[in-house]
C-alpha positions in Angstrom: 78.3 3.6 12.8 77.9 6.4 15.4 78.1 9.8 14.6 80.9 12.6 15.4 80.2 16.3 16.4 81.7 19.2 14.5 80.9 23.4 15.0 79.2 25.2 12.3 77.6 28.5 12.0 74.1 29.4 12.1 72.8 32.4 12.1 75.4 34.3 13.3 76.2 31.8 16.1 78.1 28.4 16.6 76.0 25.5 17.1 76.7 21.6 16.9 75.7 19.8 14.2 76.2 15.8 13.9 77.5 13.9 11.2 78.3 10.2 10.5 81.8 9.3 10.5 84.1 6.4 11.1 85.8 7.7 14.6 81.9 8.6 16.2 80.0 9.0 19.1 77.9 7.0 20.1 74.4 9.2 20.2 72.3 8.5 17.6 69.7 11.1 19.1 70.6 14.6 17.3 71.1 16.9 19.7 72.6 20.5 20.6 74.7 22.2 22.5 75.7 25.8 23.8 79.1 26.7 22.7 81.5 28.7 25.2 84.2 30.7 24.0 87.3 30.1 25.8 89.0 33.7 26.0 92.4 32.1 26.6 92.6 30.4 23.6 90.3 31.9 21.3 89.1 28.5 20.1 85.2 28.0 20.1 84.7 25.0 22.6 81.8 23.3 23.9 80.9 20.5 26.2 80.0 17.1 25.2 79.9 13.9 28.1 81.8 16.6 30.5 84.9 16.7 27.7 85.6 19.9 26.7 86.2 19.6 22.7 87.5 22.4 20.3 86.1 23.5 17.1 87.7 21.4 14.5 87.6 24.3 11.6 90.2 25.8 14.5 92.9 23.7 13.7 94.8 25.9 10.8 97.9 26.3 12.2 99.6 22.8 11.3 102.0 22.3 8.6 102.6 19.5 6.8 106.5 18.4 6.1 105.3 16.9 2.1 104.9 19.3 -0.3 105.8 20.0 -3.9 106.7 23.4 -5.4 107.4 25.1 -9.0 108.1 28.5 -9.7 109.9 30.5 -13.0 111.4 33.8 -13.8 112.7 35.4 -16.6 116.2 36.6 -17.0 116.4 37.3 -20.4 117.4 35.4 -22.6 117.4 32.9 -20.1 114.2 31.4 -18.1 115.0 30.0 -14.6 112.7 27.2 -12.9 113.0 26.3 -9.6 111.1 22.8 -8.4 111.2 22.3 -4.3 110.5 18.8 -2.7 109.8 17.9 0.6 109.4 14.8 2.6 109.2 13.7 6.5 112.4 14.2 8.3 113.9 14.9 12.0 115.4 17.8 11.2 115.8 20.4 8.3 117.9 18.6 5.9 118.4 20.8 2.6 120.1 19.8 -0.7 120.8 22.8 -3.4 121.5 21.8 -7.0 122.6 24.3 -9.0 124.0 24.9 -12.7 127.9 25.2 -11.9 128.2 28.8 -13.2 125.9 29.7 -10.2 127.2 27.4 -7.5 128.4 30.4 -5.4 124.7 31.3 -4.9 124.3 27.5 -2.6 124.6 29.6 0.9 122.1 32.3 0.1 119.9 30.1 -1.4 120.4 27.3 2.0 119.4 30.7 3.7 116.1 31.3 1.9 115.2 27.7 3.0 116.2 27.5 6.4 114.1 31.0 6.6 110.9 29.3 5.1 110.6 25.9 6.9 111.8 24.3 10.1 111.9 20.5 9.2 111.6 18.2 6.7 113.8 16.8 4.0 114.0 19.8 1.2 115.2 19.4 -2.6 115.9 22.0 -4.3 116.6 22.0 -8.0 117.1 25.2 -10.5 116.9 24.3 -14.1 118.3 27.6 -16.3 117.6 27.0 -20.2 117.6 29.8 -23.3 113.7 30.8 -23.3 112.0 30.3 -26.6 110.4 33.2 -27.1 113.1 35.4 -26.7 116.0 35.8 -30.1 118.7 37.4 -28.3 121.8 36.4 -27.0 123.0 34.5 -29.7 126.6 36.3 -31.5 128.0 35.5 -34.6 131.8 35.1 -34.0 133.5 36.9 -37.3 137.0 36.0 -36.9 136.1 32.2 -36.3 133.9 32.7 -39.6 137.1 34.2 -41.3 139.7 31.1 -40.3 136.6 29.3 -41.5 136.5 30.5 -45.5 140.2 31.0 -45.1 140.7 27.0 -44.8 137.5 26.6 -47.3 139.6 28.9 -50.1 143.0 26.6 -49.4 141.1 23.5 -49.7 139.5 24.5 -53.0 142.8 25.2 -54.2 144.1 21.7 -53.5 140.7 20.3 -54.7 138.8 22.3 -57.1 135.7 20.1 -57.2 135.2 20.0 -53.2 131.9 21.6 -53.1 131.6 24.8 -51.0 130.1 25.2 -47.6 126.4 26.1 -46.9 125.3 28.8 -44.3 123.5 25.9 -42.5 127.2 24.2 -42.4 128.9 27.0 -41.3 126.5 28.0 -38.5 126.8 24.5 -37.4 130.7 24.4 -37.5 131.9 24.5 -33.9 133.2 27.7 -32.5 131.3 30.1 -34.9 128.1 30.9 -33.3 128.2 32.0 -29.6 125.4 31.5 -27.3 124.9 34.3 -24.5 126.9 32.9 -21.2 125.5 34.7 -17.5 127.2 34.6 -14.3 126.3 34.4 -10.5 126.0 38.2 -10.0 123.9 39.0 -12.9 121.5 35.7 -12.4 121.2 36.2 -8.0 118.0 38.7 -8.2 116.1 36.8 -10.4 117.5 33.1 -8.9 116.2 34.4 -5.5 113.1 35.8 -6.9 112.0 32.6 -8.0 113.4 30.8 -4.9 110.8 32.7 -2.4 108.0 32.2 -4.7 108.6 28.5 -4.7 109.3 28.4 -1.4 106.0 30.1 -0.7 104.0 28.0 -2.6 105.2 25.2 -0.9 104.3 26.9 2.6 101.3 27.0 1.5 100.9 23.4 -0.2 102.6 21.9 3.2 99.9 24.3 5.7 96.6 22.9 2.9 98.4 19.2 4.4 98.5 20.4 7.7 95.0 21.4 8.1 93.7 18.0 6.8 96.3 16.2 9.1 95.0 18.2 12.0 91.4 17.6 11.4 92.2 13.5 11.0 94.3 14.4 14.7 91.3 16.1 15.9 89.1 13.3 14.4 91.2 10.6 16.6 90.8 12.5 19.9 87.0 13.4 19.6 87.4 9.4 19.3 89.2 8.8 22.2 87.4 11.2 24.5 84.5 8.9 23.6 85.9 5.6 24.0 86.9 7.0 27.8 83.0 8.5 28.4 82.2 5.4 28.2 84.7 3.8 30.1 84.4 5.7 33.5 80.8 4.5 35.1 82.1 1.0 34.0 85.1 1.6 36.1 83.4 1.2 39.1 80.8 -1.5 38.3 83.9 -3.7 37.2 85.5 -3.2 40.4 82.4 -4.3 42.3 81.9 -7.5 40.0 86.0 -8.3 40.7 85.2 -7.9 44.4 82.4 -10.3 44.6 84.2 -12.7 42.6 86.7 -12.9 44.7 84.5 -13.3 47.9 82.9 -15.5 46.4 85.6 -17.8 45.6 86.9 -17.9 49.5 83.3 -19.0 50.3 83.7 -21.9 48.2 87.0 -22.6 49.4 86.1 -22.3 52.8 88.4 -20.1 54.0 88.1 -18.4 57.6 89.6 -15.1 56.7 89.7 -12.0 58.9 87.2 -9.6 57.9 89.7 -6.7 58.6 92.4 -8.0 57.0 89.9 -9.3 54.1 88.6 -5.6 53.5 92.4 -4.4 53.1 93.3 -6.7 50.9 90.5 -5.9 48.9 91.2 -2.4 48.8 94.9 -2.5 47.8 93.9 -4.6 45.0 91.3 -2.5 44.0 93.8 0.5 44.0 95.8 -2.0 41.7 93.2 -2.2 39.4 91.5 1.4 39.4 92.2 3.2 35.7 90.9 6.4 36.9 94.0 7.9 37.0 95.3 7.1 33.7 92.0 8.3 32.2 92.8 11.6 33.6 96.3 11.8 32.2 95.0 10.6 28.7 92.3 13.4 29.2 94.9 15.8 30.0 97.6 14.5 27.1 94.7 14.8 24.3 94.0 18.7 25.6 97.5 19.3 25.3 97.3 18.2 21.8 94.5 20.7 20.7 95.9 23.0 22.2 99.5 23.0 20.4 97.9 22.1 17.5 96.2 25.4 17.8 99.5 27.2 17.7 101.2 29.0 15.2 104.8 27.4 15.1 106.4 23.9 14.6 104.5 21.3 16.6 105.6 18.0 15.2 108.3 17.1 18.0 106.1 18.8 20.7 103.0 15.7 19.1 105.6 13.1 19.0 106.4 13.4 22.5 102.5 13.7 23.5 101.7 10.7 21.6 104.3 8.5 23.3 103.0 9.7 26.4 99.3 8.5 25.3 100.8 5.3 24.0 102.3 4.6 27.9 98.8 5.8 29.3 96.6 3.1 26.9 99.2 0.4 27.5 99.1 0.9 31.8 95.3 1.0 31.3 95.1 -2.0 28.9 97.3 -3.9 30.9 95.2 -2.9 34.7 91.6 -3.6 33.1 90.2 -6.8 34.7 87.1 -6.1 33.1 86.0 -7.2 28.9 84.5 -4.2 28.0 87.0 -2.1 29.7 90.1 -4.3 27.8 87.9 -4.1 24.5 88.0 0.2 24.9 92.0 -0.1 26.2 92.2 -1.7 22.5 90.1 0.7 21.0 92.5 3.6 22.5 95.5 1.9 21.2 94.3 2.1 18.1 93.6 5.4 17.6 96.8 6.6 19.6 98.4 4.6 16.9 96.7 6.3 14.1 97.7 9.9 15.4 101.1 8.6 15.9 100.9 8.5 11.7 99.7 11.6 11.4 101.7 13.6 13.8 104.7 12.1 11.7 103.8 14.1 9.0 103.9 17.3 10.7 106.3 19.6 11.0 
């Protein structure tokens, strides 16, 4: 197990202090570091290896496209209750379902969504029922009551010993009680009051996601960073070691080759082989990634696009390494490329 670096404060400053993880570094010896503040950014950083790394408590401005969300109002008699969904999609996809008295309401209420979030797959359901606690709204319909005794009196005529109707019965007879109806323009304050107060708790459920997504991101490229520290004075060594193999081999064979010609050959296969450049470029992808992850908008197409490029860089430099422990830390990329590609799924 190594052991990962994250920013805490002490004593009024920042200051590194190490803890165990999965994704480490490896440096078991506990050390510390200055921290600089980059004025650009805003985001404590410091150096590690010569990486410059990012506070991970920075990384609050991701949102999450799963959440879950309930609100109610009251509109007396009647208590609304909205429940919002959300799952992983492309774009902002956003299904209404409404009672049919307040179907006209389905644009304003699309509105509200679109408003709130930028992507994901949103389902939004409004239940309206009569709310226990409250006695109103019910009417007694006297003229249904009156056809009612009217057909009761006619019947006892024809059959004196048909027994009489109960209260109970004549409540229960259809028609005779009334229950309080509403319409769209009465309900629409209170249906879009308890819209935006769903709509912000689930803001705030899907940026609580985002922040641990963004952390496990962050996680992943403190990783990575590592993984290529200890890649790059291994570059070098492995081209030496491929060099003499490969002079030593034409000794054996016995072949006269032109020293001139020898030396260029060598060096355009070295160029072949050199990984420097695509360590730079993954360097340069994963600071692009803590940097939009440290803005305040939707970032989730923005992170799919850096991933694939990070995918393309560990896949060149898996396929160029001629050397075991540089193929066994191309691997070690992928595999952590891979497991931000899961995570930057998630976000919107």
């Amino acid at each position: 197990m190594g052991e990962a670096h994250i920013l805490t404060r002490e004593s009024g400053k920042l200051s590194l202090r190490d803890l165990s993880c999965r994704h480490g570094l490896n440096d078991r010896r506990s050390r510390r570091h200055d921290v600089r503040l980059d004025l650009r950014s805003a985001a404590p950083r410091f150096e590690w290896h010569g990486w410059t790394l990012i506070d991970k408590a920075y990384f609050t401005m991701a949102s999450s496209m799963t959440g879950f969300a309930r609100s109610q109002a009251l509109a007396a008699p009647f208590l609304l209750v909205w429940e919002v969904r959300s799952v992983n999609h492309r774009f902002l996809d956003t299904t209404v379902r409404l009672p049919a008295e307040l179907r006209s309401l389905e644009t304003g209420c699309r509105a509200q969504v679109s408003t709130a979030l930028a992507r994901g797959k949103v389902d939004c359901t409004l239940t309206v029922s009569r709310d226990r606690d409250h006695h109103g709204g019910v009417e007694l319909r006297d003229n249904a009551v009156e056809d009612l005794l009217s057909l009761q009196k006619r019947v006892r005529e024809m059959a004196p010993e048909a027994s009489s109707l109960s209260v109970g019965e004549v409540l229960r007879w259809p028609g005779v009680v009334q229950e309080a109806t509403y319409e769209s323009s009465t309900m629409e304050p209170a249906v879009a009051a308890a819209l935006h107060d769903a709509l912000k708790s689930l803001v705030e459920a899907r940026k609580r996601e985002g922040k641990r997504l963004a952390a496990a991101v962050l996680e992943r490229c403190l990783g990575m960073k590592n993984i290529m520290a200890e890649m790059q004075p291994r570059i070098g060594q492995a081209e030496q070691r491929y060099r003499s193999k490969l002079v030593q081999r034409l000794e054996r064979l016995a072949v006269d080759a032109d020293p001139q010609r020898l030396e260029q050959e060598l060096a355009q296969l070295a160029q072949r082989l050199d990984i420097s450049e695509e360590i730079d470029r993954l360097a340069s992808h994963i600071e692009e990634v803590e940097a939009v992850l440290s803005r305040d908008e939707p970032m989730g197409r923005r992170l799919d696009f850096l991933v694939q490029e990070l995918n393309r860089e560990a896949n060149t430099l898996a396929s160029k390494s001629q050397d075991t422990d540089l193929t066994r830390g191309a691997v070690e990329l992928k595999v952590l490329v891979e497991q931000v590609r899961e995570q930057v799924q998630n976000l919107e």
